[in-house]
C-alpha positions as CSV (number, residue, x, y, z in Angstrom):
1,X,129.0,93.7,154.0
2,X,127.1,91.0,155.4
3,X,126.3,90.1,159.6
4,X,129.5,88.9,160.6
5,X,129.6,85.4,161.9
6,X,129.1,85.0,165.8
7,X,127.5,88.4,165.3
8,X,123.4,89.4,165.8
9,X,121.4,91.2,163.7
10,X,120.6,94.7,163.9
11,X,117.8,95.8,165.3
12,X,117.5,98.1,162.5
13,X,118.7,97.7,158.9
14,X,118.3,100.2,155.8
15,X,117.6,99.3,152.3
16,X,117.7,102.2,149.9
17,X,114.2,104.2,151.0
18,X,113.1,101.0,152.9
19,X,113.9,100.0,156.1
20,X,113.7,97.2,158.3
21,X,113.6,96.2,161.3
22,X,113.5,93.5,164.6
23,X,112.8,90.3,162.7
24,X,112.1,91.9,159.2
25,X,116.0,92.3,159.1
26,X,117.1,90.5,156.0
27,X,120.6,88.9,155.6
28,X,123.3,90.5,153.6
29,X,122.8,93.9,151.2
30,X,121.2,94.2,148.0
31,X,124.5,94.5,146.5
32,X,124.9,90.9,147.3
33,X,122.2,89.4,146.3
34,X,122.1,91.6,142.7
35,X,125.8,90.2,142.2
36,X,125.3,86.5,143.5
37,X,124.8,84.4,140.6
38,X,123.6,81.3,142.8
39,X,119.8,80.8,143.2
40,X,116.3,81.3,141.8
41,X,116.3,82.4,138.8
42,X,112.3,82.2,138.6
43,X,112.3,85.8,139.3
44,X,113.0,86.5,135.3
45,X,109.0,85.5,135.2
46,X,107.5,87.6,137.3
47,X,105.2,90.7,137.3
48,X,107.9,93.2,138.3
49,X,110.1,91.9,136.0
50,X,107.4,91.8,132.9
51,X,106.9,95.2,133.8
52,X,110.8,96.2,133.2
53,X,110.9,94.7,130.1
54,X,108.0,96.6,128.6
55,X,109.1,99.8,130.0
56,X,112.4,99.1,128.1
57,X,110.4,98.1,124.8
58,X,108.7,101.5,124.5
59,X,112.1,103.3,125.5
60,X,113.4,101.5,122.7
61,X,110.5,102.2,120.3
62,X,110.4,106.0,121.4
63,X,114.3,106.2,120.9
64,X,114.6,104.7,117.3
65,X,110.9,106.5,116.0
66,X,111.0,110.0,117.7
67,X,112.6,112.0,114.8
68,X,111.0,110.5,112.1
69,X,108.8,112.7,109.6
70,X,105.1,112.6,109.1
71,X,104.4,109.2,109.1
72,X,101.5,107.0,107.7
73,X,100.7,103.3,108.8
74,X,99.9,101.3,106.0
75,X,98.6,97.7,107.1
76,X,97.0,94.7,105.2
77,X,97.7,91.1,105.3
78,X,100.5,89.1,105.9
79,X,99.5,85.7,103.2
80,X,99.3,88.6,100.5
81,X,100.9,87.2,97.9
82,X,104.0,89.4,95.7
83,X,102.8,90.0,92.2
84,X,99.0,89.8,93.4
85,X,96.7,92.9,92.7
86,X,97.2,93.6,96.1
87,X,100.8,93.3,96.4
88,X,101.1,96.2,93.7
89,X,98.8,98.3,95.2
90,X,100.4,98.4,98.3
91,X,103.8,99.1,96.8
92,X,102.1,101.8,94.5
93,X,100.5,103.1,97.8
94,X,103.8,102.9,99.6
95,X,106.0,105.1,96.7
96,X,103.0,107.6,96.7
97,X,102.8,108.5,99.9
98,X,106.6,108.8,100.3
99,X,106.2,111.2,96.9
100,X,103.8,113.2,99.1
101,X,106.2,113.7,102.1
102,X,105.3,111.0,104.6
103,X,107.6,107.8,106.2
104,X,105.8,104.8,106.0
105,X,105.8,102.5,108.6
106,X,104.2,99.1,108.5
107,X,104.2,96.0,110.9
108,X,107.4,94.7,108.9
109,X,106.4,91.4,107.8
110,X,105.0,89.9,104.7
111,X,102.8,90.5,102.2
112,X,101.0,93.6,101.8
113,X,103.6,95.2,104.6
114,X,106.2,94.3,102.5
115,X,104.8,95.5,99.6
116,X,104.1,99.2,101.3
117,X,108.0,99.5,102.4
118,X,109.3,98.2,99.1
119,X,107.6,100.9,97.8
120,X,108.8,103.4,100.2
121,X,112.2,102.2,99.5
122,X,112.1,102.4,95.9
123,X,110.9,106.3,96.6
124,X,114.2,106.9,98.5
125,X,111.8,107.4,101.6
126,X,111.8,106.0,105.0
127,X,110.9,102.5,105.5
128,X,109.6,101.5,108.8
129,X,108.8,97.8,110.3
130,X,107.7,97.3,113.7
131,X,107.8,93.8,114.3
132,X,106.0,91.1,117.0
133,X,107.3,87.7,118.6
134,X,104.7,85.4,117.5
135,X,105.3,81.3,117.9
136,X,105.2,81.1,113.5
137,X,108.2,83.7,113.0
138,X,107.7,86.1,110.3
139,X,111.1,88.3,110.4
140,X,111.4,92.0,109.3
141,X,111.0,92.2,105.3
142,X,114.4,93.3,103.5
143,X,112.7,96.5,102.3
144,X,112.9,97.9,106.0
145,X,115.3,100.6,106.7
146,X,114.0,100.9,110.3
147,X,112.6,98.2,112.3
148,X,111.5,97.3,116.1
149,X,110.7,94.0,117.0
150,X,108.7,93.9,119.8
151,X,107.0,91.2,122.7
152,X,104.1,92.7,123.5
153,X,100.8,93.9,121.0
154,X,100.2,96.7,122.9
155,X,103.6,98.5,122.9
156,X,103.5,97.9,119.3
157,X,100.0,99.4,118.5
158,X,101.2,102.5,121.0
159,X,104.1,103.0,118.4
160,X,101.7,103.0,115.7
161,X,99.4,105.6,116.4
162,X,102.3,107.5,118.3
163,X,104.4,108.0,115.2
164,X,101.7,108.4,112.1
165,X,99.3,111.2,111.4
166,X,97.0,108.7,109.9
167,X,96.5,105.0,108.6
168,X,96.0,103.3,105.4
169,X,94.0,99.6,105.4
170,X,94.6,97.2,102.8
171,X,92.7,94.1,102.7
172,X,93.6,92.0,105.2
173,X,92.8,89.5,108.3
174,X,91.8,89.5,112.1
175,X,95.3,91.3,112.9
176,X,94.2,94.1,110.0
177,X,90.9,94.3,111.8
178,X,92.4,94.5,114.8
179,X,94.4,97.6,114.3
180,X,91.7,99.7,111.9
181,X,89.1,99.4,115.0
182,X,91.4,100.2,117.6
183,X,92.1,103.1,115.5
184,X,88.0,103.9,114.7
185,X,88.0,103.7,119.1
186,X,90.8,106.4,119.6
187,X,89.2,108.5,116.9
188,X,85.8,108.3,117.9
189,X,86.8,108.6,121.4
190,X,89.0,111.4,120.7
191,X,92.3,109.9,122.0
192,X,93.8,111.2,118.8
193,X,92.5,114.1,116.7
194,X,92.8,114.8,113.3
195,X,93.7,110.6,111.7
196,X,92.5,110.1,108.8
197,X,92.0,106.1,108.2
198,X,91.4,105.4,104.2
199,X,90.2,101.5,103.8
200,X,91.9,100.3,100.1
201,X,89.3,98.1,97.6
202,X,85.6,98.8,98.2
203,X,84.8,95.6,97.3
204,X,86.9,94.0,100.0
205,X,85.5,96.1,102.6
206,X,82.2,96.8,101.2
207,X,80.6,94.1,103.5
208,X,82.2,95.4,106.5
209,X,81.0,99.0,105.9
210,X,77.0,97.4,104.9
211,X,76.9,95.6,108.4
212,X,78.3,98.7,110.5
213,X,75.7,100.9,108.6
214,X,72.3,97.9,108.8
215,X,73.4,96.5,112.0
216,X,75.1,97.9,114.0
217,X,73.9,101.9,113.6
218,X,70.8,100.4,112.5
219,X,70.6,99.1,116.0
220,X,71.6,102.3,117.6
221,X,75.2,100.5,118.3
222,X,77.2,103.4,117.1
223,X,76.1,106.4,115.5
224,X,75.5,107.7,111.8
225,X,79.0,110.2,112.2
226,X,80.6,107.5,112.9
227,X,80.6,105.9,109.3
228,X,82.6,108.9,108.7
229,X,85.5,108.4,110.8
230,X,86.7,106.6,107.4
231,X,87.3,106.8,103.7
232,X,87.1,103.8,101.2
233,X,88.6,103.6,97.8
234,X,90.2,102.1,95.1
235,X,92.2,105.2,94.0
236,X,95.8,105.1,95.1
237,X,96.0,109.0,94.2
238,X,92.7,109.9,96.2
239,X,94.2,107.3,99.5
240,X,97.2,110.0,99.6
241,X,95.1,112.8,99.1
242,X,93.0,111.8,101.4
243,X,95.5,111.7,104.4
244,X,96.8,114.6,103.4
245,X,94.0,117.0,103.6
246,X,93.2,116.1,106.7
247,X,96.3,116.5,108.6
248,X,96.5,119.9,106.6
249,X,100.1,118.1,105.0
């Protein structure tokens, strides 16, 4: 209840494990104010608020992804386009793994995700999206069987090194580039152990490896191990193999 009218305040006032008091005594309960529908509603946009909502996206992410199998990420572009090389080597890549045993799990959109999980699905394996907001919306493929669509990047990237034993690269953009050297970082940090990461088409990411190896070890940026924290190939039986000797699958 609320300070009855004519009445004074109290000189002290409790508020779950806070209390008030003298002229820090606030009006009415907390019950009040969490059913009163009148007001501010700025409060949706704040900080504390924020911070609910991304505790309640990685509930949400741990909830629907915590009893899936061995898992492998599989990432490339989104602009791939279905019939392309590409395209059928990421659905190839996709029914291989699940042939070896693994979910796949892919961001869920277009392109070469889309190929990876409508290989999966044609393997009878599980098909995984994880999804992002973004202001040109791309939806969840229709070869999902799984999928999370979340707000923020970095829940998303959590769920993907979370839930896989290991990541597979196809040719792709900055978002593609994004996630394989975050990964390279946890690996060569040792935030995860034992991840394999296979890059898919040495000539697509033959460029990349020749600058990491004459620039940027060259100039004693990173080290010469650390050209080893991946594989490259063109071999859709080797990518599997690859992740799965390493994770001893």
């Amino acid at each position: 209840m609320g300070i009855p009218e004519g009445a004074s305040k109290p000189e002290e006032q409790r508020l779950g494990p806070v209390f008030r008091r003298r002229d820090q005594v606030q009006a009415g309960t907390t019950d009040q104010r969490l059913l009163d529908t009148e007001g501010d509603s700025e409060w949706v946009h704040t900080d504390p608020w924020r911070v609910m909502r991304i505790q309640s996206e990685f509930v949400e992410g741990f909830g629907a992804l915590a009893e899936l199998p061995s898992a492998i990420s599989v990432f490339g572009s989104a602009r791939t386009k279905p019939g392309s090389p590409e395209y059928e080597a990421g659905v190839r890549i996709g029914r291989a793994l699940v042939e070896a045993g693994f979910a796949v799990i892919t961001g869920g959109g277009p392109g070469s995700m889309e190929a990876a999980n409508k290989g999966a699905r044609e393997a009878n394996g599980i098909s995984v999206g994880l999804g992002i907001e973004l202001p040109f919306e791309q939806g969840i493929n229709p070869h999902v069987d799984i999928g999370v669509n979340f707000r923020y990047f970095f829940v998303r990237k959590t769920m993907f090194v979370k839930y896989a034993q290991g990541f597979v690269v196809l040719p792709g953009g900055l978002g593609t580039l994004d996630e394989l050297f975050e990964a390279l970082t946890l690996v060569q940090t040792r935030k995860v152990t034992r991840f394999p990461i296979v890059l898919f088409g040495t000539e697509y990411w033959g460029g990349l490896v020749d600058w990491l190896r004459d620039s940027v070890v060259a100039g004693g940026k990173a080290s010469e191990r650390d050209l080893l924290l991946f594989h490259v190939t063109d071999d859709v039986e080797e990518t599997v193999a690859m992740v799965s000797k390493e994770i001893g699958h």
